[in-house]
N, C-alpha and C positions, 0 to 999 in steps of 0.2 A: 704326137705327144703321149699318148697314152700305150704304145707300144714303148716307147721309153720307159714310161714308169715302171711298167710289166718287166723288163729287162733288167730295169734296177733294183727291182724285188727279188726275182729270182735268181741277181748277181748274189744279195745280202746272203739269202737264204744259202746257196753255194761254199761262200765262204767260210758260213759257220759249220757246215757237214764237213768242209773238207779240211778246216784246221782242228778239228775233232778226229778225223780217223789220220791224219798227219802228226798229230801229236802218242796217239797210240801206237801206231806202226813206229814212230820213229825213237820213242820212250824204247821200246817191249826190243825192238832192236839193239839199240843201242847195249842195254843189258845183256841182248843176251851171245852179239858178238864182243862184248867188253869194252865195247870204244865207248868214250862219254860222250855224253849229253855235246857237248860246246861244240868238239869238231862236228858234227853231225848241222847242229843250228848254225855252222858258219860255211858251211858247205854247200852240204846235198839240201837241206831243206832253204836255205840262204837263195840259193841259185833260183830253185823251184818257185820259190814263191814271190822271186823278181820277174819271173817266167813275162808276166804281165807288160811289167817296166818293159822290158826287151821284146815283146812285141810289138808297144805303142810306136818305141823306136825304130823298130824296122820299119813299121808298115808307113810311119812319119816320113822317114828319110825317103822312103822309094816315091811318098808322092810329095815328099818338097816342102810339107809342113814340121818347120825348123822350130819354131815356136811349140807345136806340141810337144815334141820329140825332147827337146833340151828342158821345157818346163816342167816334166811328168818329170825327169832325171831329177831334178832341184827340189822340187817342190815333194816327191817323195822322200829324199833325205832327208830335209828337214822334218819332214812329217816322223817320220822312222825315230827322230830324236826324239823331239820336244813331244809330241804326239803320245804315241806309241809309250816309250819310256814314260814320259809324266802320266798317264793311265795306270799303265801297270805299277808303281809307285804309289799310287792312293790308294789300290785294293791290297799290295801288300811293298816293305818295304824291298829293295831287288840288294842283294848283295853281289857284289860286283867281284871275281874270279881276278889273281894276281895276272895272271894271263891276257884277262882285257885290259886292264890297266899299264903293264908291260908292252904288249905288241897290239892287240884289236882297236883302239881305241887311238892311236897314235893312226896305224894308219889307216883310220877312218879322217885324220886329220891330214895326213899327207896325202889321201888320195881326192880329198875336197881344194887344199890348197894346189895341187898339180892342176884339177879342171878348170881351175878361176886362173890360173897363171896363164893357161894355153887360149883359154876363152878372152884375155882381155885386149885381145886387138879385134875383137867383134866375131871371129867367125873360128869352127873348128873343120883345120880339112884334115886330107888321109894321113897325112905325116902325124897330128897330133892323134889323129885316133890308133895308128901306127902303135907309136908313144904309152899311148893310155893301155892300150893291149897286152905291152910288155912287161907297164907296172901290175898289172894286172897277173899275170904269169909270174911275175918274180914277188909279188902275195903269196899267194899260192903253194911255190916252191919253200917257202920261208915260212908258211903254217905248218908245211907237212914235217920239214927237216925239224925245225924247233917240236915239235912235239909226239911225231911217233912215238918215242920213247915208252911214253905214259901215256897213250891212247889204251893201251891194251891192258888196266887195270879192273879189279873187280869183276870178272867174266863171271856172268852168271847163266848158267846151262839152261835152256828151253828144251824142250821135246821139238821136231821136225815139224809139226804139223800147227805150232803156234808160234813157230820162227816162216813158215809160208805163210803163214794170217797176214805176220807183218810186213814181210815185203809186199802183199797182196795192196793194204792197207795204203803202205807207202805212196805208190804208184795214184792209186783211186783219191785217196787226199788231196798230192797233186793236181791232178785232171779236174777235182773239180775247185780247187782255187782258180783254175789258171781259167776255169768257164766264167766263175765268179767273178775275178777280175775283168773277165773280157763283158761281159754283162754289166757288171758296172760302169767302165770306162764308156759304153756304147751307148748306154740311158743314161747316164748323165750329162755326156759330151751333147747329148740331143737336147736334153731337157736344158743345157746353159744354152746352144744356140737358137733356141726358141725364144728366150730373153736374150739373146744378142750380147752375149759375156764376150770382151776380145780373146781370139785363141791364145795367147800366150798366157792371159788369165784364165782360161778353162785346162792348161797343161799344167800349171801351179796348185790350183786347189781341187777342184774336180775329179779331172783326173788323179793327180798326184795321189788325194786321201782315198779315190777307189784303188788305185793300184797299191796301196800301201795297206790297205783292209784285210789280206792276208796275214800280213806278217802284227796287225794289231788282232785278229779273232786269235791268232797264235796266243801274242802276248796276253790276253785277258785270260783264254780258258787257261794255259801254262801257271799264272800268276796265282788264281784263286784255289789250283791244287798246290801250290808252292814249290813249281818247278821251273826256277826262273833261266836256270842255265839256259835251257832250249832258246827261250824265246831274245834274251840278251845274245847270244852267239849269233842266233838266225837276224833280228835286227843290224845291227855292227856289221856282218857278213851282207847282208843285201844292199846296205850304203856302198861300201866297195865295190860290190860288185855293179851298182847303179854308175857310180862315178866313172868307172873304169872298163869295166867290161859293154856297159849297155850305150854311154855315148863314143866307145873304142868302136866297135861291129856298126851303130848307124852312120858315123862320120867315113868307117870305110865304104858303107856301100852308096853313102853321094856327101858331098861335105857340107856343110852349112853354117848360115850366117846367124848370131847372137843378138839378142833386141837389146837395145843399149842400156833397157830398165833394169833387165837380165844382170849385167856384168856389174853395174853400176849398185843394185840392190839386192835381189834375190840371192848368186851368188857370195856376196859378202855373209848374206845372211845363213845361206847355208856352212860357209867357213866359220861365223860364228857360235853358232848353235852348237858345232864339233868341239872348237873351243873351249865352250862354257861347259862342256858336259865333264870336262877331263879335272877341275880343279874340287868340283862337289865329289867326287866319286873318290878322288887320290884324300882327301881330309876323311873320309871315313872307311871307305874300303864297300858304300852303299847310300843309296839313291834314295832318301828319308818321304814319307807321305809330304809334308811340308815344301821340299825342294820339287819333288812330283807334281804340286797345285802350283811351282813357280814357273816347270815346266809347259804347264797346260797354259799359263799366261802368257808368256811368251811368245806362244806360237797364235792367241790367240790374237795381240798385239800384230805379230806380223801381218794374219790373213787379212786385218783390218787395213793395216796402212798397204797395203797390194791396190786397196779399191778409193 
């Protein structure tokens, strides 16, 4: 027990150095190869900082624990939303880019709605994660085609040796979310089976809000300098890549079977949350303090009725 705790300190502590030199290296780059902020948070930091998610799932699948593996998926999403988003929302309002509204945001909802479609005969095998993999690839192909174009505006010149900082930065942010993450998900998992939480409820909240403590250390520091692109791109981009990418690679390497609570509630909830985020955002064009504390409710509602 107290090796746990130890582990979940020095998870927190982790994430907050490494979503500080993650946001520098990834800013200070951005500028100074011209590409903006958004692809960058829907991408390379997006991917990196699911890094966590797509361990839980691997290491889930290879030993058969289905319940963590798909609840860490779920249970992170929704986090990523209602969480995450209604946070950074109260510290400042998030203006929302035509571009997520447009294309990030839809398929954040097509890629929620394709998991729950393929999940609702109880189990995901290789075919559907097959499936999931492709939609996943033809994201991808369809971020990059839609927006080259205008990636490469604003370039602004660094000197060599404060363009090495930042890839320097990039990397070491990374590495130590991804210890953060694993630091957390490993003291907390320990600390709920010490109360005896069921594992598909330790893959839902537990987990989930450790492995999503990345992409929310993002969103706070990002939000209180008022740099919200990053952390809106990097959220939006990590639910995709949750939905698609991270249950596509554990259902290929063994397939596994859905808890009926799962299909029947969690999933819904996560299709709804995607939902509800898309008609606040299209009436103003931004995500108001106010709709942020409805955000926070919401999700605080859910963890409740979980238990």
């Amino acid at each position: 027990m107290g090796i746990d705790v130890l582990l979940l300190f020095l998870g927190l502590i982790g994430l907050y150095l490494g979503a500080e030199a993650l946001i520098r290296g990834g800013a200070g780059l951005t500028l100074s190869l011209g590409i903006k902020p958004i692809l960058i948070g829907l991408t390379v930091v997006a991917f990196g900082t699911s890094l966590p998610e797509l361990t839980v799932g691997v290491i889930s699948s290879a030993q058969g624990i289905a319940g963590l593996s798909i609840g860490n998926v779920v249970g992170s999403n929704i986090c990523n939303i209602l969480l995450i988003f209604g946070v950074m929302a109260l510290i400042r309002p998030i203006v929302i880019e035509e571009d997520n509204l447009r294309k990030d945001i839809p398929a954040v909802l097509a890629s929620a709605a394709l998991l729950w479609i393929l999940a609702a005969d109880g189990a995901i095998n290789r075919l559907d994660g097959a499936l999931l993999l492709l939609g996943f690839c033809v994201y991808i192909k369809l971020l990059w085609d839609g927006r080259k174009s205008r990636f490469a505006a604003h370039k602004s010149e660094s000197p060599k040796s404060r363009r090495l900082l930042f890839y320097i930065l990039i990397p070491v942010g990374l590495g130590l979310l991804i210890f953060g993450g694993w630091a957390c998900v490993k003291g907390g998992s320990g600390i709920a089976r010490y109360f005896a939480i069921p594992e598909y409820i330790i893959g839902l909240t537990i987990i989930a809000i450790g492995t999503s403590l990345p992409e929310l250390a993002i969103g706070v520091l990002a939000s209180s300098r008022g740099e919200s692109e990053l952390p809106v791109g990097n959220a939006l981009g990590s639910n995709i890549f949750n939905s698609l990418g991270v249950v596509g690679v554990s259902a290929m390497i063994r397939p596994f079977s859905i808890n009926a609570d799962m299909t029947s509630f969690s999933l819904p909830a996560m299709l709804a949350a995607s939902m509800a985020f898309l008609p606040i955002v299209t009436s103003g064009k931004r995500l108001t303090r106010l709709e942020g504390l409805g955000f926070l409710i919401a999700y605080g509602v859910y963890i409740c009725a979980l238990f």
